[in-house]
N, C-alpha and C positions, 0 to 999 in steps of 0.2 A: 384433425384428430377425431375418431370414431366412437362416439357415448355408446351407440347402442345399436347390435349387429339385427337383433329382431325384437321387437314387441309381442306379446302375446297378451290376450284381454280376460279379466276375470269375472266380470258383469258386464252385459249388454241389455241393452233394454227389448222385451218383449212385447210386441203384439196383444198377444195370445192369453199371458198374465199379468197385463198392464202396467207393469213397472220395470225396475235395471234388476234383473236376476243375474245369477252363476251360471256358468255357460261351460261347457267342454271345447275342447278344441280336435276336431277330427281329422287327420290327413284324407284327402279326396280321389286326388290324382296327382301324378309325377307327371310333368308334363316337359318338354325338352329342354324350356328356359326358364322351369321354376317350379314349386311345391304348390298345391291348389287347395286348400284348408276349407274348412268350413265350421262357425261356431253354432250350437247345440246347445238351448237353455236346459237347463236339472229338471227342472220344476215341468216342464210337458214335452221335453223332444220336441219342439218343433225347430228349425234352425232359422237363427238370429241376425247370420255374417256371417261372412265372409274374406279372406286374405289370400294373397298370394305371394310368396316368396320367391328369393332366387337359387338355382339347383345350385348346391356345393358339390367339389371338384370330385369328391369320389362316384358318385352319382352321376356326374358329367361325362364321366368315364366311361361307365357301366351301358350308356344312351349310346357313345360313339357303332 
């Protein structure tokens, strides 16, 4: 049984501003076998993380 199809993070911790800031979530790249994200603290743009997901079927379509 599947709890949970994707995670997304709302604080990540920062370098930059030394502590767990608010982050954005940016799409990157579609890539053939998945979504390539990248997270983006609030507080100075610099990015934080990173994810990568798997392409859903309409978009798997779209690749063929």
């Amino acid at each position: 049984m599947k709890q949970y199809e994707d995670l997304q993070a709302t604080y990540l911790y920062c370098n930059n501003c030394g502590g767990s800031m608010p982050v954005r979530e940016k799409l990157l790249l579609i890539l053939p076998d998945g979504y390539m994200f990248e997270y983006i603290c609030i507080n100075c743009r610099n990015v934080v993380g990173d994810k990568k997901t798997k392409l859903n079927e309409q978009d798997r379509m779209l690749l063929r």
